[in-house]
KEGUPA-400752 format. One record per atom (N, C-alpha, C): x, y, z. Coordinates in steps of 0.2 Angstrom, whole numbers, plus 5000, padded with zeros to 4 digits. Layout:
N
XYZ;...
END
This chain:
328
557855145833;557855095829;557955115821;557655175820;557555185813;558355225812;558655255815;559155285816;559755235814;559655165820;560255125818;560155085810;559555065810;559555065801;559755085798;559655155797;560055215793;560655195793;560855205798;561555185800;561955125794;561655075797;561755005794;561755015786;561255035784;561155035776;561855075773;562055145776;562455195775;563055155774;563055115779;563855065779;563755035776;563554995775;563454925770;563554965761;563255015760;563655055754;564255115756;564555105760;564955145760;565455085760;565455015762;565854965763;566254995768;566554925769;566754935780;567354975779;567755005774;568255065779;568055135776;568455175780;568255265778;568555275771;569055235770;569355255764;569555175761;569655185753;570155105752;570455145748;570955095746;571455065742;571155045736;571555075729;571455055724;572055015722;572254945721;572954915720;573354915715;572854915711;573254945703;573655015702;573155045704;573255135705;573755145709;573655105716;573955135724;573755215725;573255215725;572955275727;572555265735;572255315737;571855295743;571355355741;570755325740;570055375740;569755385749;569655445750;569455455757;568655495754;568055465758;567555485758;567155535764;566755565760;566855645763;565955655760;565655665767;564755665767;564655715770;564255775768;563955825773;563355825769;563055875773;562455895772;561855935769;562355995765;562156035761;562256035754;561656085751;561556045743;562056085742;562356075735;562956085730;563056165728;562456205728;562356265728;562656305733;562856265739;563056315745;563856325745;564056375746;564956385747;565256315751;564756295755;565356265759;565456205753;565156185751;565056125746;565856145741;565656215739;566456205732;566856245737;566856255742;567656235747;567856175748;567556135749;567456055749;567756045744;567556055740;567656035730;568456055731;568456115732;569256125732;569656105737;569556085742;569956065746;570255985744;569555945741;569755875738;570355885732;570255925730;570555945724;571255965726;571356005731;571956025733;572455955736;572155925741;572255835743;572555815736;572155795732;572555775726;573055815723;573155875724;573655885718;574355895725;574455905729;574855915734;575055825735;574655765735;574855725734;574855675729;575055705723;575055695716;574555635714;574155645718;573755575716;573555515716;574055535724;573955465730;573355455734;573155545736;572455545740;571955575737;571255525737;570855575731;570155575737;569755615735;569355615741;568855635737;568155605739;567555585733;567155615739;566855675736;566155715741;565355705741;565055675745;564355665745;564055715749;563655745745;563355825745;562555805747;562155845751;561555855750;561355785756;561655785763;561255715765;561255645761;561455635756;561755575753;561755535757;562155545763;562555485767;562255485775;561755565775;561455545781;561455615785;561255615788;560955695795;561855705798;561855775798;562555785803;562555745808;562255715812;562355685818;562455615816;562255585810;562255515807;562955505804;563155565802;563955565799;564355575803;564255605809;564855605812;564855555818;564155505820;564155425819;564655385815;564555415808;564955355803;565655365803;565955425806;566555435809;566755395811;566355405817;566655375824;566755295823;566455265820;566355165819;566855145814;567055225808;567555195804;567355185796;566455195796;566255185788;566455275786;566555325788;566855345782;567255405786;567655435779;568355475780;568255545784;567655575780;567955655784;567155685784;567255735787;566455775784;566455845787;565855875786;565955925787;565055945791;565055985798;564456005802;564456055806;564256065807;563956145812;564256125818;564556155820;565056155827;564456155833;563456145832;563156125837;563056035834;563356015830;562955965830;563655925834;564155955835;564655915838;564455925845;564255935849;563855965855;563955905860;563655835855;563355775860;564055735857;564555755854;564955695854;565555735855;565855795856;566355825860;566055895863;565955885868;565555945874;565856005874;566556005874;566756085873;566556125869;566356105861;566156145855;565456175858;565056165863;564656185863;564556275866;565056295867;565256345868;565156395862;565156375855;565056405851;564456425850;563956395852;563356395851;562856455855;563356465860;563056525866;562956595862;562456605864;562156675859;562456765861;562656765855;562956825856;563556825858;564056755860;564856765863;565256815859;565156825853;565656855851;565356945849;565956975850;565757065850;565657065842;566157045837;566057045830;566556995827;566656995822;566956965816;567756945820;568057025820;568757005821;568956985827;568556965834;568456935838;568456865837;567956855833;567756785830;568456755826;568756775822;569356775819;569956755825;569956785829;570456785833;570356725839;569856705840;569656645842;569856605839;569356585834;569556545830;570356495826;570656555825;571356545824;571856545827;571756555832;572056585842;572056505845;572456505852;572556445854;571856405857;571356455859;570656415862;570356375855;570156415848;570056375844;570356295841;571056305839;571356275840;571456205843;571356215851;571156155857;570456105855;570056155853;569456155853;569556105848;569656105841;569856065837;569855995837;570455985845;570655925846;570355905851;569855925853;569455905858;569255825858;569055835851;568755785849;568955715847;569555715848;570055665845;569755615848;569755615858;569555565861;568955525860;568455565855;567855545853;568055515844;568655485844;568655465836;568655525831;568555595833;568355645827;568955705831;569355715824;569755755822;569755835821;569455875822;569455935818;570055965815;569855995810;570556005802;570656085801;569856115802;569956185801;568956215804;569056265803;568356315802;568056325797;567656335795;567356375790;566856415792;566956475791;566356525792;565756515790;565256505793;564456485793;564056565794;564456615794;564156685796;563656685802;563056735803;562756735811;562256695808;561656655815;561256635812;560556695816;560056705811;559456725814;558656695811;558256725814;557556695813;557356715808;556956655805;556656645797;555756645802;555056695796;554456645801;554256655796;553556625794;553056615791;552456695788;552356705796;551756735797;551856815801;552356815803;552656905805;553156905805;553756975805;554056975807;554356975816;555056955817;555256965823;555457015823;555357055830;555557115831;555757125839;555457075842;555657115848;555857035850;555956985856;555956935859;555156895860;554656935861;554056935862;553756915855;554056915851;553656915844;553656815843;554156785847;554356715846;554056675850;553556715856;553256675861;552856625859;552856585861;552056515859;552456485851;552956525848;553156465841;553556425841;553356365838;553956325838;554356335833;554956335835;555656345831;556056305831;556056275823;556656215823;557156245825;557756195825;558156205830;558656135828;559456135829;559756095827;559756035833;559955985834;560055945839;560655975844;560556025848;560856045851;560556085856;560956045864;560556075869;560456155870;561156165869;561456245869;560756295866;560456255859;560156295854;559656305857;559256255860;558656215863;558656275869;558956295872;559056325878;558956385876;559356415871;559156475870;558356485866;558056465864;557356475859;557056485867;557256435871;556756435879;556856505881;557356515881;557456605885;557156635880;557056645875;556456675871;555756685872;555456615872;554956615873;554656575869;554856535866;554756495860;554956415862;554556375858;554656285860;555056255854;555656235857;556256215854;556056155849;556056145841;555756075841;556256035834;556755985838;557255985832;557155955827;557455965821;557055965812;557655935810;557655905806;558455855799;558255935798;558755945794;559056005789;558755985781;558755925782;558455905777;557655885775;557355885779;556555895782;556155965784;556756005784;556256075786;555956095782;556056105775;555456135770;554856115771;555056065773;554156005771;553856015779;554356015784;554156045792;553756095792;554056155789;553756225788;553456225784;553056195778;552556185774;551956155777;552056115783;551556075785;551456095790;551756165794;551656185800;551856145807;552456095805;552556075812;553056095814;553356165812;553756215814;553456265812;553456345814;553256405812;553756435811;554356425814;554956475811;555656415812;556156445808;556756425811;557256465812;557956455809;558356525809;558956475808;559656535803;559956525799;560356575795;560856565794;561156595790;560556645781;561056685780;560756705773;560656665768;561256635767;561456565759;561156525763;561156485768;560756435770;560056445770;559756495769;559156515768;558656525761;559356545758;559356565751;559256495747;560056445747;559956415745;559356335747;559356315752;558856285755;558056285752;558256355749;557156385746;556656395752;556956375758;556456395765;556356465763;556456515759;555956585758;555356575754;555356525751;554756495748;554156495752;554256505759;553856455763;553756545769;554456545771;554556595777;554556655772;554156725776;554356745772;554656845773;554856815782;555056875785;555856845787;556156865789;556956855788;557156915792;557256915799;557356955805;558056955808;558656995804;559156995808;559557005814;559256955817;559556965826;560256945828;560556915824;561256875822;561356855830;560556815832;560956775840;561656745838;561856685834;562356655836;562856655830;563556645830;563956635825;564356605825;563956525823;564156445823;564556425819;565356425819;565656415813;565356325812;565756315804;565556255806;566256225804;566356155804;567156105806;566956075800;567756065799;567756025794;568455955800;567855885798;568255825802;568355775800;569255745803;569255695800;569155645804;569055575801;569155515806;569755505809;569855515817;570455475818;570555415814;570355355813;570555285810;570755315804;570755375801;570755365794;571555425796;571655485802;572055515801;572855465803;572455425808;573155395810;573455325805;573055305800;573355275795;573455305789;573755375790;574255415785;574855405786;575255435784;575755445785;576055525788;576455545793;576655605791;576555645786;576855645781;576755685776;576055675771;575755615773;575155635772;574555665776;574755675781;574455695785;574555775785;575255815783;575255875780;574855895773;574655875770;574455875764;573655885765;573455855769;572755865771;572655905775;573055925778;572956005784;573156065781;573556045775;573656105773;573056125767;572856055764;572456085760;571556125762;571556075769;570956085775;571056155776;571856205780;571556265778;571556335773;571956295766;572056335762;571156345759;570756285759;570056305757;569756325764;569956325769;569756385773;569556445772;570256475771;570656535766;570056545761;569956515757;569556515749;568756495754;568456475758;567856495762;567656545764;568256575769;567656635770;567656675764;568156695757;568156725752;567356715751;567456635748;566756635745;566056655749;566056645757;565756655760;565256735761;565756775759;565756845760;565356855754;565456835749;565156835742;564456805741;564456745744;563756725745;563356745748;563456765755;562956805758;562756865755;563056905753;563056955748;562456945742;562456915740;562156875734;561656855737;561656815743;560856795745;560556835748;560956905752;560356945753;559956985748;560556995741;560057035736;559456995730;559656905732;559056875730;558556865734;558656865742;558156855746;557656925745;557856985744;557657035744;557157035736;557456995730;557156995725;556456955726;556656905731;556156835728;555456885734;555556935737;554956965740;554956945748;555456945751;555656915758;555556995762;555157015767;555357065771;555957045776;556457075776;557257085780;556957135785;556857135791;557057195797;557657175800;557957225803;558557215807;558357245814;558057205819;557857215825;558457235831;558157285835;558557315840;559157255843;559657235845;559757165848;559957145855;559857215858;560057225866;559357185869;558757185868;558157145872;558357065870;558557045864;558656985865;559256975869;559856995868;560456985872;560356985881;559857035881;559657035888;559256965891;558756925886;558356875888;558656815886;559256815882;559556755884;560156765891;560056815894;560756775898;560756745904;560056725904;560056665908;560356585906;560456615900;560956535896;561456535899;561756585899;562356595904;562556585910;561956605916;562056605921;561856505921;561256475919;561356445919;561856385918;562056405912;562956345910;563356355916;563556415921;563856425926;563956375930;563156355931;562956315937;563056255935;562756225929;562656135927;563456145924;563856165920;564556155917;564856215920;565056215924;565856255926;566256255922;566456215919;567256205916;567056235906;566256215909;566356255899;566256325902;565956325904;565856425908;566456445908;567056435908;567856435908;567956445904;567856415898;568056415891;567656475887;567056495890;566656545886;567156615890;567156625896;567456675897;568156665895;568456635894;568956645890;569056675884;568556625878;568356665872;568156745874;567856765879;567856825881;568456885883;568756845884;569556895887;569856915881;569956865876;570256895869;570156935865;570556965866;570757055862;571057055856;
END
C-alpha cells in the first residue's frame, strides 16, 4: 500500500507523460530519475549524457536529471517506466531481476574471470541481447556503465574467510540472485532502500552490506562500517534505461541521437569510473577504514551451490551464464 502511494504521489508530480512538449520552444524534455547522490560518477555521466542529447539534437531533446532518489527506490523508477510517468533512468542490472529475468545472470558471483572478460560480454552479442530483453517489459536498455566489483562492508570485524559472515544480516538489493548468495555464505539476506542503509546500519538492523568503493565512499556508510573486505563476489554493471513509450515516440533520428549519446557517456563512465575508485580507496584509507583483501577461492567454493542450483529452477538462464562463460 505504502509502495503504490509512493507511486501515486511520484506521478502526480512528474504529471502523466515521461517526457512533454514545450510549444513555444518545440522542444521535448525527457525525465531521468536514479538513485544516487550527485557526488557519484554515474551521476555526471548522466550530466553528460543529457548534455550530449542536447547538443546532437540542437535542442530539440533536453533531459532534466533527478539525482539522489528524488523520484523513488530503483525498483519504483523503473515502476514509473513501465506506466509511462517518466522517460529514462538509470539501476543496477540486480534491480532489473523482477522486471526482465535474464539480467539476472549478472548477479551470479564470480561469473566473470576479469575486467577484459566483462568487457567483452558486455559489448559482444550476449550483452547487447540482454539489453533488449527488456523491451517486452516496457524497458529499453541504451548502454552499461561500469559499477566495478561489489564486496563486503561490516561494522564489528573484518571478513576474511566465508565464516566471518555467518549469523549477519547483510543488506542486500531486491534481488533473488543477491539473496541467494549471502545464504551460501552463511549470512541472513535482509533487503535495504539504498537510501535507508545508513540509518539501517546505525540502528543495527543490518551488520554489514557490500558494494562498490565510490558507493561506499560516497554514500559515508564508512562512517558507520568500518572494515571494507575485498572479496569482489560480483561485478553488477549497472543499465542506463529508456521507456519504451518515450523510445517509440521519437523519431529515427532521434532515437540515434540518444543511443549515440547513451554510449559515448559510457566511454566517459568507465574513464571516470576508474578514477573514482581510485580516489575512494585512498580516502577510504584516510577516513581510518581497515581494507583486507581476503583469499577468494573459499568464497567462490561456497557460493557454487547458486549455480548448481539456477541449473535446476532456470535452465534457460543457466544457458546464458554458461554462455558469458565461453567467451574468449
Amino acid at each position: 500500500m505504502k509502495r503504490t502511494l509512493s507511486i501515486l504521489v511520484i506521478t502526480i508530480f512528474l504529471g502523466v507523460l515521461p517526457f512533454s512538449c514545450s510549444s513555444p520552444l518545440k522542444f521535448k524534455i525527457i525525465k531521468l530519475g536514479h538513485a544516487q547522490v550527485v557526488s557519484h560518477p554515474v551521476h555526471e555521466a548522466m550530466l553528460f549524457m543529457a548534455k550530449q542529447i542536447e547538443k546532437k539534437s540542437n535542442g530539440k531533446i533536453k533531459v532534466k536529471v533527478y539525482p539522489n532518489q528524488q523520484l523513488g527506490s530503483e525498483r519504483e523508477l523503473l515502476e514509473l517506466l513501465q506506466i509511462g510517468s517518466l522517460g529514462m533512468t538509470k539501476v543496477s542490472a540486480a534491480a532489473l531481476e523482477g522486471f526482465a529475468p535474464t539480467m539476472q545472470v549478472f548477479g551470479m558471483p564470480y561469473l566473470f574471470r576479469d575486467d577484459e572478460h566483462q568487457r567483452k560480454v558486455l559489448e559482444g552479442p550476449i550483452g547487447k541481447q540482454l539489453l533488449l530483453d527488456g523491451e517486452e517489459f516496457w524497458l529499453r536498455g541504451l548502454c552499461y556503465y561500469d559499477a566495478g566489483k561489489r564486496s563486503f562492508y561490516t561494522k564489528d570485524k573484518p571478513v576474511e574467510t566465508p565464516e566471518d559472515l555467518a549469523g549477519l544480516k547483510v543488506r542486500v538489493m531486491e534481488s533473488v540472485t543477491a539473496s541467494n548468495m549471502v545464504k551460501a555464505l552463511g549470512s541472513s539476506p535482509t533487503p535495504v532502500s539504498y537510501g535507508e542503509l545508513y540509518t539501517a546500519l546505525q540502528q543495527g538492523i543490518v551488520d554489514a552490506a557490500e558494494n562498490n568503493p565510490p558507493s561506499l565512499y560516497t554514500s559515508k556508510h564508512y562512517e558507520v562500517c568500518k572494515y571494507y573486505s575485498l572479496d569482489e563476489h560480483t561485478a553488477l554493471p549497472d543499465v542506463v534505461i529508456i521507456s519504451t513509450k518515450v523510445w517509440e515516440d521519437l523519431t529515427e533520428e532521434e532515437q540515434q541521437w540518444v543511443q549515440e549519446a547513451a554510449d559515448e557517456s559510457a566511454t566517459y563512465e568507465y574513464k571516470l569510473w576508474e578514477e573514482s575508485s581510485a580516489e575512494s580507496m585512498r580516502e577510504l584509507e584516510a577516513a581510518g577504514v581497515t581494507i583486507t583483501y581476503p583469499d577468494k577461492e573459499p568464497f567462490r567454493k561456497a557460493v557454487e551451490g547458486v549455480y548448481d542450483q539456477l541449473k535446476i529452477d532456470q535452465p534457460e538462464i543457466y544457458e546464458i551464464v554458461q554462455a558469458i562463460r565461453d567467451v574468449k
